[in-house]
MARKOL-592465 format. One record per atom (N, C-alpha, C, CB): x, y, z. Coordinates in steps of 0.2 Angstrom, whole numbers, plus 5000, padded with zeros to 4 digits. Glycine has a CB too. Example, Ala and Ser with C-alpha at 12.3 -4.5 7.8 and 13.67 -1.06 7.14 Angstrom:
<dokes>
506649725039/506249785039/506649845039/505749785045/506449895035/506849955036/506450005039/507049975029/
</dokes>
This chain:
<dokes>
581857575688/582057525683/581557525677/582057455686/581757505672/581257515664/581057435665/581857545654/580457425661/580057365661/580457345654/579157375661/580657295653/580957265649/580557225645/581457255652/579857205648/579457145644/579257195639/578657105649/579157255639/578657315634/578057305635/578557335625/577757335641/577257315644/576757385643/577457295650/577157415639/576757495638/576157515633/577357565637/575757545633/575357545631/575357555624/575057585634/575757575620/575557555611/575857465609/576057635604/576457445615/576657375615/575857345615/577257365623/575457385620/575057295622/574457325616/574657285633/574257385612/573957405607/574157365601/574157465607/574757375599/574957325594/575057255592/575357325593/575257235599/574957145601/574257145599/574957115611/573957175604/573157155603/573157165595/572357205608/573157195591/573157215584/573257145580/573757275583/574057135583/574157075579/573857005582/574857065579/573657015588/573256955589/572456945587/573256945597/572356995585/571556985583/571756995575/570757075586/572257015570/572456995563/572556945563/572957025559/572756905568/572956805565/572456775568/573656765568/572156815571/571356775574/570856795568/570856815585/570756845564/570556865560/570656815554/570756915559/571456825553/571756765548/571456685547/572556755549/571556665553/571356605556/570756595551/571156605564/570056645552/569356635551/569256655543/568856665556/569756675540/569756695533/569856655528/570156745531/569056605523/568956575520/569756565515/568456605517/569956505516/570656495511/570256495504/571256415513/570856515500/570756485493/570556405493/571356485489/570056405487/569956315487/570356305482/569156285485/570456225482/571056195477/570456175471/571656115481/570556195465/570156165460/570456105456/570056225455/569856025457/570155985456/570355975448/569855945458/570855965447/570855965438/570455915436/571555945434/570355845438/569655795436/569055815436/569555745440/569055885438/568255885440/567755895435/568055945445/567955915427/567755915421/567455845420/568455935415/568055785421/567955705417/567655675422/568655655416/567655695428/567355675435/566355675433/567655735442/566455735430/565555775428/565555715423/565555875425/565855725419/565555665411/565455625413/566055635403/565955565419/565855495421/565255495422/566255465426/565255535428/564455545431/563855545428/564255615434/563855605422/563355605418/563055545412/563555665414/563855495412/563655465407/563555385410/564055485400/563555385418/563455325420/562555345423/564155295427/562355415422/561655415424/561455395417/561255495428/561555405412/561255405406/561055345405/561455425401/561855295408/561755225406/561255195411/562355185407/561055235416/560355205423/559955205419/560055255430/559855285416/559355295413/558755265407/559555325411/559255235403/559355195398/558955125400/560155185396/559455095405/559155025407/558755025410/559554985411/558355085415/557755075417/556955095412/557755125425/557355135407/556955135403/556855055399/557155175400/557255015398/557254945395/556954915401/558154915394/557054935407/556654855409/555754885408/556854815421/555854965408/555154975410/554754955403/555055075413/555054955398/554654955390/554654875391/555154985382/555054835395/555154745396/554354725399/555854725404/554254785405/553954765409/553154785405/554154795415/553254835400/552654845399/552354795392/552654925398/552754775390/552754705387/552654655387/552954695385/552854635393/552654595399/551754585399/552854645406/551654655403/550954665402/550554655395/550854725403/550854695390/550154685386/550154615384/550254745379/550854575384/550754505384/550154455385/551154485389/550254485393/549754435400/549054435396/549554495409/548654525393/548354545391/547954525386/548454585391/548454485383/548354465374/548254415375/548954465369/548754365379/548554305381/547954295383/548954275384/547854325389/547054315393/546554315388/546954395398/546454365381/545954395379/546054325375/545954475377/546454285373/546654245366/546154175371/547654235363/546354145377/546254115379/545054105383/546854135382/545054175384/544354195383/544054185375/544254285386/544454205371/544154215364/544054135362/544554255359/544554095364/544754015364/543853965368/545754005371/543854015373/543653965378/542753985374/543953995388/542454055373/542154065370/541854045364/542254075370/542354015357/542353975353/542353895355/542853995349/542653865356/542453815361/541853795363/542853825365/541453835365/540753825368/540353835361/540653875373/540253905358/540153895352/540153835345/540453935351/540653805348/540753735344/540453685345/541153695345/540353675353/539853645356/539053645354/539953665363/538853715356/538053735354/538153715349/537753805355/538653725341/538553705336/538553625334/538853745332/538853595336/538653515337/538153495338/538753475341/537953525345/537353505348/536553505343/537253565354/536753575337/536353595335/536253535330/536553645333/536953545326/536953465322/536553425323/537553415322/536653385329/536353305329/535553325331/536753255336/535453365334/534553385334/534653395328/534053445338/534753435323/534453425317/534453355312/534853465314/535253325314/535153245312/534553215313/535653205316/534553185321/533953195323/533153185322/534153225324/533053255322/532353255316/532453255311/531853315314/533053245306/533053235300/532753165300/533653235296/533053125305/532853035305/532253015306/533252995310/532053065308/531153035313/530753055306/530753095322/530953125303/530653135295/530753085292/531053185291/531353065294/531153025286/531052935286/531953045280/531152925295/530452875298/530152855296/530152895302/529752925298/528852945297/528652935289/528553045299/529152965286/529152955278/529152905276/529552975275/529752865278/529752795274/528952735278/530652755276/528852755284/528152745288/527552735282/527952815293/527552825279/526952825276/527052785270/526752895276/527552795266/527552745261/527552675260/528052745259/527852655266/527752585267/526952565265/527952575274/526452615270/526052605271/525452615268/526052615276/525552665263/525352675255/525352615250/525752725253/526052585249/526152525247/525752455249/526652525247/525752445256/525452405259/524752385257/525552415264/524352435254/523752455255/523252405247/523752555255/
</dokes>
């Protein structure tokens, strides 16, 4: 009797053939699908980093203004607090000078008096 499965040897040659081409097929990179958005996809991208970009620039120039603020203030408030005192020593100065001006002229009107008296 003939084997009717074709069980003979270039039968089971050509199977394996085609079973290792579609096992082959199987692992062969497909084509990729190229998205058509992917142009406007790239702009959005690009121009929502610009807009990051942008605003962290703004708060950073905010922040460094911020600073030189504090800085200004601080130094306005020292220069404040320094004049202030300065104001003081110069008062101070005033009335001692007032002061002896008065005992001068005391002693002065003292000696006149006392010239006259004489």
């Amino acid at each position: 009797m003939r084997d009717l499965k074709g069980s003979g040897l270039t039968d089971r040659l050509s199977a394996a053939a085609d079973s290792k081409a579609a096992l082959l097929a199987k692992l062969k990179p497909k084509p990729t699908v190229t998205d058509p958005l992917f142009a406007e996809r790239a702009a959005m991208k690009e121009a929502e980093l610009q807009d990051v970009r942008a605003a962290r620039a703004v708060e950073k120039a905010e922040a460094k203004q911020a600073t030189a603020d504090k800085a200004a203030a601080a130094e306005a408030a020292i220069l404040a607090d320094e004049e202030a005192q300065l104001a003081d020593k110069r008062g101070a100065r005033k009335e001692r000078k007032q002061l002896s001006k008065a005992e001068a002229k005391a002693k002065r009107d003292a000696r006149y008096a006392a010239r006259k008296a004489r």
